[in-house]
N, C-alpha and C positions, 0 to 999 in steps of 0.2 A: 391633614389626615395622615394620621401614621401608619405603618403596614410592617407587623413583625412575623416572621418565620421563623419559628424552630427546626433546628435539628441537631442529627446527634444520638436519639434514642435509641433503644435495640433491644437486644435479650444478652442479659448478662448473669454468668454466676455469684451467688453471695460472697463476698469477701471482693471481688472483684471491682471493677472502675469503670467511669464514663465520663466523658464533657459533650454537654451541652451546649449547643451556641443559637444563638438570638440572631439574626441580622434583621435591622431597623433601615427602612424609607417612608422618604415624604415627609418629612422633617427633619428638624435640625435635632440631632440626634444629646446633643450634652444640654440642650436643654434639659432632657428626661432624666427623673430617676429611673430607674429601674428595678422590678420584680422577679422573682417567679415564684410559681403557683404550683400545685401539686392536687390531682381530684383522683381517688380512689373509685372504683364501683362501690355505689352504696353509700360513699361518705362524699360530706362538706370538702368545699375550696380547702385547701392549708396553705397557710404562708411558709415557704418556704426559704428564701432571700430576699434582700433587697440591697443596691447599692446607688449611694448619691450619683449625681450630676458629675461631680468631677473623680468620681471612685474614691474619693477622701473618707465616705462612712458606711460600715458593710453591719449588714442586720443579718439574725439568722432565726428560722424558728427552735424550739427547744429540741426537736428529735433527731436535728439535722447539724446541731454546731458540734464543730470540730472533726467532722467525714464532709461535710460540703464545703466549696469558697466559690464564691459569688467575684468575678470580676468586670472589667470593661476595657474597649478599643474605643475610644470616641474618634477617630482616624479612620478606624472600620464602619464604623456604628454596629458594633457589635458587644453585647452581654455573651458572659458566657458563666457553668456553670460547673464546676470540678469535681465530682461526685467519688468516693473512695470509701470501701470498705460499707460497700452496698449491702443491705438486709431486705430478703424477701418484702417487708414492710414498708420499703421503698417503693413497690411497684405502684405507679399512676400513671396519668398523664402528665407532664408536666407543660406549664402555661410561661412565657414570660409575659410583661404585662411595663406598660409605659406609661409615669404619673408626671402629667407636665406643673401641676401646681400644689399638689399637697404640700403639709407638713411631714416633717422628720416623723414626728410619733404616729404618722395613719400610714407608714408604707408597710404596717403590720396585715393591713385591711384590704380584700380584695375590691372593696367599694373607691376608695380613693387613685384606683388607675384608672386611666382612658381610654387607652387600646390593649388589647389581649392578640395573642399569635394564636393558630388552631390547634394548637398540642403537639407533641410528642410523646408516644408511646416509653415508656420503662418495665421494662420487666425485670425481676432479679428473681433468679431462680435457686430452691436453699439444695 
């Protein structure tokens, strides 16, 4: 059983920055790939990141690549998540999220993780 904690969140102005960080126990943490997730009031999960086991392949969703980067410490066992030039539209919760067997093409899909952390707050203020 894996046990992830977020933090990191806060209240930030637009154009402004944040990281995220993940820390993973109760397993062996490079097994995992790794997610995160993003849930608005009112809207669906979004995929946000994902990076492999050995951080060798980094995904991103569309609204997010190239203001977000998606890393890992597998020393730490810790995800983390680099956030830059933030848009009120940012604001959710963000999830990270731990897929011990998927494939490469479902770490799109909030279905194909196992464990979820209980959120962090984002807010970006315009």
């Amino acid at each position: 059983q894996v046990q992830l904690v977020e933090s990191g969140g806060g209240l930030v102005q637009a154009g402004g920055s944040l990281r995220l960080s993940c820390a993973a126990s109760g397993g062996t943490f490079s097994n995992y790939h790794m997610g995160w997730f993003r849930q608005a009031p009112g809207k669906e999960r979004e995929f946000v990141a994902a990076i492999t086991r050995t951080g060798g392949n980094t995904y991103y969703g569309d609204s997010v690549e190239g203001r977000l980067t998606i890393s890992r410490d597998n020393a730490k066992n810790t995800v983390y998540l680099q956030m830059n030039t933030l848009k009120p539209e940012d604001t959710a919760v963000y999830f990270c999220a731990a897929d011990r067997w998927g494939s490469l093409s479902a770490l799109t899909t909030a279905g194909s993780y196992d464990y979820w952390g209980q959120g962090t707050q984002v807010t970006v203020s315009s």
